[in-house]
N, CA, C and O of each residue as an XYZ file, in Angstrom:
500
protein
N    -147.151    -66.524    -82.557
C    -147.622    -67.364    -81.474
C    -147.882    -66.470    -80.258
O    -146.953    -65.905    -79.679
N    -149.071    -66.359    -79.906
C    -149.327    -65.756    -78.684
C    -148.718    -66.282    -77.234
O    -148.466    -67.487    -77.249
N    -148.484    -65.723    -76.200
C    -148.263    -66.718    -75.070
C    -148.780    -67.632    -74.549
O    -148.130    -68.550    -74.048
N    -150.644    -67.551    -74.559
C    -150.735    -68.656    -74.507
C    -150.660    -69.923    -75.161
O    -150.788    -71.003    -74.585
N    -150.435    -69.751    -76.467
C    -149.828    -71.038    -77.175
C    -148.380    -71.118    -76.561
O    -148.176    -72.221    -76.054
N    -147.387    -70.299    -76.478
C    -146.419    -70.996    -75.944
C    -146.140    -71.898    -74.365
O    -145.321    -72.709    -73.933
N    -147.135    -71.318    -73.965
C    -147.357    -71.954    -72.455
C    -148.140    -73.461    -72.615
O    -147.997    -74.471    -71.925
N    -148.946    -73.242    -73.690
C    -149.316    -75.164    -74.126
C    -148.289    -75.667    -74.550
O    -147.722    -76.724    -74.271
N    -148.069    -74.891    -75.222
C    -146.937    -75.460    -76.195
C    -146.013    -76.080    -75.342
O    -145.765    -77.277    -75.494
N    -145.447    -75.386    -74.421
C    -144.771    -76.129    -72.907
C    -145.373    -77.406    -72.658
O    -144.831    -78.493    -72.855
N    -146.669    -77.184    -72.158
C    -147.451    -77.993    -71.303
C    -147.737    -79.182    -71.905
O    -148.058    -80.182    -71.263
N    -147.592    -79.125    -73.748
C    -147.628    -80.441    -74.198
C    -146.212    -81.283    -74.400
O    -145.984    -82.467    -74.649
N    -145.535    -80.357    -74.224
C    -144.350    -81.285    -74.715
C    -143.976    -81.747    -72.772
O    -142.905    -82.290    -72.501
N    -144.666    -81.534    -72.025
C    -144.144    -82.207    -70.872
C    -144.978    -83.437    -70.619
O    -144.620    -84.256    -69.773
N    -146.050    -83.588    -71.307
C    -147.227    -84.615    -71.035
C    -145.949    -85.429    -72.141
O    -145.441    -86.506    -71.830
N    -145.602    -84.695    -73.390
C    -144.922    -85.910    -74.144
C    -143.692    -86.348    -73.503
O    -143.599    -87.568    -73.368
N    -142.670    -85.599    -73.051
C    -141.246    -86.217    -72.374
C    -142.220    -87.520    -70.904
O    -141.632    -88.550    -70.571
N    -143.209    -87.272    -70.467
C    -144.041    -88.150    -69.935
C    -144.176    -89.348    -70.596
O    -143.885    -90.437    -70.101
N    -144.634    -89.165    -71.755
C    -144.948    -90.248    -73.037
C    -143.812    -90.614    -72.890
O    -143.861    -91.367    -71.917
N    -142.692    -90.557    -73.278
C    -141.453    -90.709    -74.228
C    -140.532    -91.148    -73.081
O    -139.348    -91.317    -73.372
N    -141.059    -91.427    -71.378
C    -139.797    -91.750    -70.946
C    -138.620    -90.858    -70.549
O    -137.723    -91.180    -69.770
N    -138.716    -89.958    -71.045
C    -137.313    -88.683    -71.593
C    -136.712    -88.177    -70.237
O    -135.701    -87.482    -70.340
N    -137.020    -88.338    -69.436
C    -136.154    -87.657    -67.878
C    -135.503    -86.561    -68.542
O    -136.248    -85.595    -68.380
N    -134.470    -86.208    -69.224
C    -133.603    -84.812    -69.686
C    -134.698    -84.223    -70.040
O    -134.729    -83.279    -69.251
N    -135.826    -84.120    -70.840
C    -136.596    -83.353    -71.406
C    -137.723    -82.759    -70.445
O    -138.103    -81.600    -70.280
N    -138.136    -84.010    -69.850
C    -138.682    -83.311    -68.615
C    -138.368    -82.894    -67.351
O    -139.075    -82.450    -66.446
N    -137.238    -83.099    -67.432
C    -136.290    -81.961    -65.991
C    -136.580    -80.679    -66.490
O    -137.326    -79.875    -65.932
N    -135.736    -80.423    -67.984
C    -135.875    -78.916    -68.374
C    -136.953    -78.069    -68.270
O    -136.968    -76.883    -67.943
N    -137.815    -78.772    -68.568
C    -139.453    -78.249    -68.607
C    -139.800    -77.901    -67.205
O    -140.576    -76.974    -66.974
N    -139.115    -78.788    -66.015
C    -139.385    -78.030    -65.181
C    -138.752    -76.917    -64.241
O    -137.668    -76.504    -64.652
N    -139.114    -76.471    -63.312
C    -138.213    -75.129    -62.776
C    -137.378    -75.883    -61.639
O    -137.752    -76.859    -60.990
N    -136.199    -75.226    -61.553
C    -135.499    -75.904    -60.074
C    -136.491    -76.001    -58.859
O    -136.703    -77.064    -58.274
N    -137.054    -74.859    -58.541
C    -138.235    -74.796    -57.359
C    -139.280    -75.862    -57.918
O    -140.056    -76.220    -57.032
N    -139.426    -76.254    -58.722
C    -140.794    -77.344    -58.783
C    -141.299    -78.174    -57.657
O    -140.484    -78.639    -56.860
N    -142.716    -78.425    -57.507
C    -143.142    -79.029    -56.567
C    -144.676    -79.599    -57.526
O    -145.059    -79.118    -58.593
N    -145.131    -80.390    -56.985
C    -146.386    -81.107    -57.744
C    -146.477    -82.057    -56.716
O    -145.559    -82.591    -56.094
N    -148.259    -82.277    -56.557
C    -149.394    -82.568    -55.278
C    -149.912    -83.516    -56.430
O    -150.543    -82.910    -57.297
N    -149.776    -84.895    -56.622
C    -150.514    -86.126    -57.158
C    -152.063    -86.284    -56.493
O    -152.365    -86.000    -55.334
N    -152.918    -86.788    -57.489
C    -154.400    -86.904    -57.144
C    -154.407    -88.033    -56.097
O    -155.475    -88.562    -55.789
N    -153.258    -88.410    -55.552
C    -153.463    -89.231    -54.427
C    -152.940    -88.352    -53.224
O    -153.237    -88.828    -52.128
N    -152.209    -87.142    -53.189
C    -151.635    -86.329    -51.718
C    -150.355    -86.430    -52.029
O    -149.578    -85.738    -51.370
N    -149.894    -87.170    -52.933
C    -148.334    -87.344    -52.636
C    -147.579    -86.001    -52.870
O    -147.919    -85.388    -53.882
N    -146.953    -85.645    -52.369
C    -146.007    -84.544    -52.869
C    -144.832    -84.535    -53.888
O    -144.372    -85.676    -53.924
N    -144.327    -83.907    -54.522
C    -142.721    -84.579    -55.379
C    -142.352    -82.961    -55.276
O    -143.108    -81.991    -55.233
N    -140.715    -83.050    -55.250
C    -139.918    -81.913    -55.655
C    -139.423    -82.564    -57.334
O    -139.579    -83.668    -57.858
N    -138.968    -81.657    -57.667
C    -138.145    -81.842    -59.550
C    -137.779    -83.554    -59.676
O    -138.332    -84.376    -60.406
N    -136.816    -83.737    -58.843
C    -136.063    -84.726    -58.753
C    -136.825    -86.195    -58.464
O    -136.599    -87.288    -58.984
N    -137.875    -85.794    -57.377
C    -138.974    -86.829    -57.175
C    -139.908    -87.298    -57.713
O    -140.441    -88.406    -57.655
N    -140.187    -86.005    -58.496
C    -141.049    -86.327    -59.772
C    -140.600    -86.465    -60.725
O    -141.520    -86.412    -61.541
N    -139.235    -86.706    -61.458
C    -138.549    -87.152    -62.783
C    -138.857    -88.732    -62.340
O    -139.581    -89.531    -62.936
N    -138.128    -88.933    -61.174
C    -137.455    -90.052    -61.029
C    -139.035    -91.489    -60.764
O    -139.136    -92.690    -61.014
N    -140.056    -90.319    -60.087
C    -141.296    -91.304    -60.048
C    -142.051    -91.540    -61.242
O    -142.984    -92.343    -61.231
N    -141.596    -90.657    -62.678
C    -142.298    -90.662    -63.714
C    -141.664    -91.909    -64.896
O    -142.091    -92.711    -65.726
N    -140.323    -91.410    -64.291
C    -139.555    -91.993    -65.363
C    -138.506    -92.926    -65.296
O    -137.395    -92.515    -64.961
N    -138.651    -93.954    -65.522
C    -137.343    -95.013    -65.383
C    -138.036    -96.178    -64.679
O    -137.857    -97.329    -65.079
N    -138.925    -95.864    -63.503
C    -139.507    -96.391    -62.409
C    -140.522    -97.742    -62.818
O    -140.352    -98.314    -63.895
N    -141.559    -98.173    -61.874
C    -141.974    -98.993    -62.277
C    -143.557    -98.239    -63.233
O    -144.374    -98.886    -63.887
N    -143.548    -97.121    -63.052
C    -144.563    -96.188    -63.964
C    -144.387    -95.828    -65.316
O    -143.259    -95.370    -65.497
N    -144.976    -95.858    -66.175
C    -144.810    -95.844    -67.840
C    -146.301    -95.243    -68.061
O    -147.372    -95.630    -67.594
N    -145.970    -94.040    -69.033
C    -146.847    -93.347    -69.180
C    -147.163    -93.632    -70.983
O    -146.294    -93.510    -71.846
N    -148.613    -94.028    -71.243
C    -148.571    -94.305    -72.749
C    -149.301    -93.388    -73.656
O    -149.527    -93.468    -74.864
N    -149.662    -92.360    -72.632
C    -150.533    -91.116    -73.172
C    -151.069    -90.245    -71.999
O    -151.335    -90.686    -70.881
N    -151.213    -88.749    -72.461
C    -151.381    -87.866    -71.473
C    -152.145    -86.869    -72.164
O    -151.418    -86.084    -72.771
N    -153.130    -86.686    -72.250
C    -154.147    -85.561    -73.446
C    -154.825    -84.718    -72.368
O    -155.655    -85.022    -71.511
N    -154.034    -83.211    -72.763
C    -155.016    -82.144    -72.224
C    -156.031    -81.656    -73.348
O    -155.813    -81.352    -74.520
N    -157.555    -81.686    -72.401
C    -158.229    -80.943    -72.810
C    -158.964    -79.652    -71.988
O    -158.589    -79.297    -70.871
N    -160.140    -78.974    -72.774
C    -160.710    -78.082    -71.725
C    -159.878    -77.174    -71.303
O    -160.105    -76.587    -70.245
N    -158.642    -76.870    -72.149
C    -157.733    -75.496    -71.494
C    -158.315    -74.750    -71.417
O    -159.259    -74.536    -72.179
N    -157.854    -73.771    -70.080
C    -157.720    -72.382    -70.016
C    -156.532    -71.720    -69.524
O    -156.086    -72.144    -68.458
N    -155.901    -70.713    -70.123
C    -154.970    -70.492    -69.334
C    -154.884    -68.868    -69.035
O    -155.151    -68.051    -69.917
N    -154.539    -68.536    -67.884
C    -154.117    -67.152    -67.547
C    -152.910    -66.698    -67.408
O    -152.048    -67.349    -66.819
N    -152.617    -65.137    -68.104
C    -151.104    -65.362    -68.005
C    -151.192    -63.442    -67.179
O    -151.929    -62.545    -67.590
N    -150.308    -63.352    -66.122
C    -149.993    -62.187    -65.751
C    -148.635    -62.244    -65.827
O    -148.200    -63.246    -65.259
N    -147.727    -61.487    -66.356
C    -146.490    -61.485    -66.637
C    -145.967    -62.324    -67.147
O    -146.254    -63.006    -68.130
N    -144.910    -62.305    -66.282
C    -143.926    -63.909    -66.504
C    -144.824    -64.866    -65.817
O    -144.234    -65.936    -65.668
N    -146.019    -64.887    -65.346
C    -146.756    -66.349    -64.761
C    -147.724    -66.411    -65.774
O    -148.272    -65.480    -66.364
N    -147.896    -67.860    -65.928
C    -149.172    -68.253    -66.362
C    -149.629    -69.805    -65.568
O    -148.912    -70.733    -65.194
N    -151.124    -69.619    -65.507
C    -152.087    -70.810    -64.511
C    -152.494    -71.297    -65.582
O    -152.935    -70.474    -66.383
N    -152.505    -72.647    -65.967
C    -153.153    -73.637    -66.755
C    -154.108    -74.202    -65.984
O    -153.729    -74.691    -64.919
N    -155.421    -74.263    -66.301
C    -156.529    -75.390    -65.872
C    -156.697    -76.177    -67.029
O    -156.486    -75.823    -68.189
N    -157.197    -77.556    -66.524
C    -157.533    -78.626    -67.444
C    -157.844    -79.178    -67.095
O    -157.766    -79.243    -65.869
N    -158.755    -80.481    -68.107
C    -159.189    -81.892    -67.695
C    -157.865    -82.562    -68.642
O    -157.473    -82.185    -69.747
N    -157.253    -83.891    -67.625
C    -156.330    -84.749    -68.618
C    -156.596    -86.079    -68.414
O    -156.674    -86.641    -67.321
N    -156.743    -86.601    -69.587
C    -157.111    -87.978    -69.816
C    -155.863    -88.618    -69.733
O    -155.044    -88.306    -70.598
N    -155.389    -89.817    -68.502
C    -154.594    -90.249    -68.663
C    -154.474    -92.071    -68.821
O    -155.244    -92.941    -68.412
N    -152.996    -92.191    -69.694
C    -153.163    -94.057    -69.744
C    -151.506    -94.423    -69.347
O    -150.416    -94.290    -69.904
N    -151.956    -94.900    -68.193
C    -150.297    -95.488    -67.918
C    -150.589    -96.948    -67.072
O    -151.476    -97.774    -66.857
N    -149.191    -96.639    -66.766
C    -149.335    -98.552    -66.357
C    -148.292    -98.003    -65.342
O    -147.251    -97.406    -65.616
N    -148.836    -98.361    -63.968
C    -148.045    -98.561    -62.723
C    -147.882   -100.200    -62.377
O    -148.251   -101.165    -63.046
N    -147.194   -100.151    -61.090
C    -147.094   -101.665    -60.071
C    -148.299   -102.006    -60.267
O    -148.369   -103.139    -60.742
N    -149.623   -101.335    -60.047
C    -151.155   -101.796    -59.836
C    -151.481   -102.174    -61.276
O    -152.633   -102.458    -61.600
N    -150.436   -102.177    -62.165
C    -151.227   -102.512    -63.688
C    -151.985   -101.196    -64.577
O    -152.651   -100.408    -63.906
N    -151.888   -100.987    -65.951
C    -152.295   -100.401    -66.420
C    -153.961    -99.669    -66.109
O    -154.838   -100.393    -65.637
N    -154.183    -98.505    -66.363
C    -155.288    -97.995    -66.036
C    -155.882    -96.480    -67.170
O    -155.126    -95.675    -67.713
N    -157.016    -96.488    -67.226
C    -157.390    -94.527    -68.088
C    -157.689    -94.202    -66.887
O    -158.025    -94.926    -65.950
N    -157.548    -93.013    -66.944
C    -158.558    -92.193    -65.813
C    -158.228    -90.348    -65.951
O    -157.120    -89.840    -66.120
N    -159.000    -89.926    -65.873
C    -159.328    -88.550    -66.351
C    -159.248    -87.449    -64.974
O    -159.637    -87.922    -63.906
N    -158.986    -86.677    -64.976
C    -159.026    -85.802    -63.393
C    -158.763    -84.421    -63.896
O    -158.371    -84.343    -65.060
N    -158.916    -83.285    -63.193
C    -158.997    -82.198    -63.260
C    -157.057    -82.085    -63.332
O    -156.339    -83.075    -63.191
N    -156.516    -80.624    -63.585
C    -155.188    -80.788    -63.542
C    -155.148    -79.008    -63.459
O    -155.832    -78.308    -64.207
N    -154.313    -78.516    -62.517
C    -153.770    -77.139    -62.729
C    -152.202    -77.055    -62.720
O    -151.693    -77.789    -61.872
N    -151.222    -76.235    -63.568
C    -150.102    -76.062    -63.185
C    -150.163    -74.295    -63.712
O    -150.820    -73.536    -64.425
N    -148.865    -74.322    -62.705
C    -147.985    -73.052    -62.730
C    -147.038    -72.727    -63.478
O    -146.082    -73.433    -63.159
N    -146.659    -71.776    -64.631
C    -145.528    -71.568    -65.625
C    -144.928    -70.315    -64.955
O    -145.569    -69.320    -64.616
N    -143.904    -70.469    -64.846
C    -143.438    -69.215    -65.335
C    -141.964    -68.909    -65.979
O    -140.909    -69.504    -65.759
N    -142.186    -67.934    -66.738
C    -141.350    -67.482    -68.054
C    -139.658    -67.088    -67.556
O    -139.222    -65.963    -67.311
N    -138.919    -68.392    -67.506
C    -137.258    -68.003    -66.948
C    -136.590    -68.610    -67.696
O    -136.807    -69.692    -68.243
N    -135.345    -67.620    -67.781
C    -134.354    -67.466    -68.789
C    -134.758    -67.783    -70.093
O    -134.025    -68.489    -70.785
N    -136.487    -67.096    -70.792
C    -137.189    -66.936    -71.815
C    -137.146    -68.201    -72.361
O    -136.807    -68.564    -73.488
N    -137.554    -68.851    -71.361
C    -138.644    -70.327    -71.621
C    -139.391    -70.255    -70.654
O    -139.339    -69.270    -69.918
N    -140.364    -71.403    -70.402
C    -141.718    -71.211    -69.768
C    -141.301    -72.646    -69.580
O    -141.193    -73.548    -70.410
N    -141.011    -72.623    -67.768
C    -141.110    -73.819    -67.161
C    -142.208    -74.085    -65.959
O    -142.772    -73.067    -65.558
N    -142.522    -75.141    -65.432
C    -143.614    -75.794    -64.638
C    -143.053    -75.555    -63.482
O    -141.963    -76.092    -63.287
N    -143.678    -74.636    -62.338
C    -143.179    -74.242    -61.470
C    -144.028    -75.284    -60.533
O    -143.166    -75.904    -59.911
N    -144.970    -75.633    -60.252
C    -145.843    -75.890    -59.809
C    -147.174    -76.637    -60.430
O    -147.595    -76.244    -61.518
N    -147.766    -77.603    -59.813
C    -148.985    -78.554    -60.201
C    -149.469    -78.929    -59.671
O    -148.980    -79.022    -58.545
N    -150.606    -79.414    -59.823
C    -151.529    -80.234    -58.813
C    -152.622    -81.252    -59.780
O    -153.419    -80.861    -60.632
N    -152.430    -82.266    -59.456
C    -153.965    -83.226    -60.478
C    -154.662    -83.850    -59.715
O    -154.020    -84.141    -58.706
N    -155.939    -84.297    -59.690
C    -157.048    -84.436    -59.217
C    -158.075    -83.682    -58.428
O    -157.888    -82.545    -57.996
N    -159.041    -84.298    -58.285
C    -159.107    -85.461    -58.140
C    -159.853    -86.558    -59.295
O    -160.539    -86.110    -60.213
N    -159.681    -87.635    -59.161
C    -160.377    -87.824    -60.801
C    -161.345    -87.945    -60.615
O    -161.863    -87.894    -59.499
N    -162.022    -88.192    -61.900
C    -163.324    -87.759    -62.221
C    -164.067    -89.354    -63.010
O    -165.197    -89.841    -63.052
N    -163.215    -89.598    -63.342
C    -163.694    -91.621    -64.053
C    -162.759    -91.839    -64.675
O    -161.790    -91.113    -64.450
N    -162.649    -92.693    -65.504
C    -162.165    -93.556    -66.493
C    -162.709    -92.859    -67.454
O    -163.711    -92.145    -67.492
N    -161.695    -93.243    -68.448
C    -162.146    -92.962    -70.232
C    -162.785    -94.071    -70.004
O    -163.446    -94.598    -70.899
């Protein structure tokens, strides 16, 4: 497995602990320093973004990256993507597709999400 498969390989199983509800699975995945910029401005640290993903009134029923690219210099690697997403907030279920970048980097020889940003979108599936 090259690194960049392991850095998807990351990047999908956090879209799935997304899927799945999982809060433990997607804490790990991410780094203590985590921070992530929502296609609306919002900001989240680790904790803000478990807790707004998961448990909340948000339910995620699918999260598909496509269009990867990823760059890796060292222990960092930059993911770009388009992600098709289907969840159901307070406002009611919705698709909608948007550009997506995050930040990996390789600690205590795993590859966690240091950093993200999604949007802005782009349409509906």
């Amino acid at each position: 497995m090259t690194v960049r498969d392991e850095v998807l390989a990351a990047a999908e199983r956090r879209a799935a602990a997304l899927e799945a509800g999982d809060a433990r699975a997607l804490s790990a995945l991410l780094h203590p320093d985590f921070g992530w910029t929502s296609h609306t401005g919002e900001h989240f640290d680790r904790d803000g973004y478990v807790n707004a993903n998961v448990g909340g009134p948000t339910r995620w029923h699918s999260q598909q990256l496509t269009d990867v690219t990823i760059s890796v210099v060292g222990d960092t690697a930059v993911l770009h993507c388009a992600v098709s997403d289907d969840v159901t907030t307070s406002g009611g279920r919705s698709a909608s597709r948007m550009l997506m970048t995050q930040t990996w980097v390789r600690s205590d020889g795993a590859w966690r999400c240091l950093a993200g940003h999604a949007g802005p979108r782009t349409g509906a599936q």
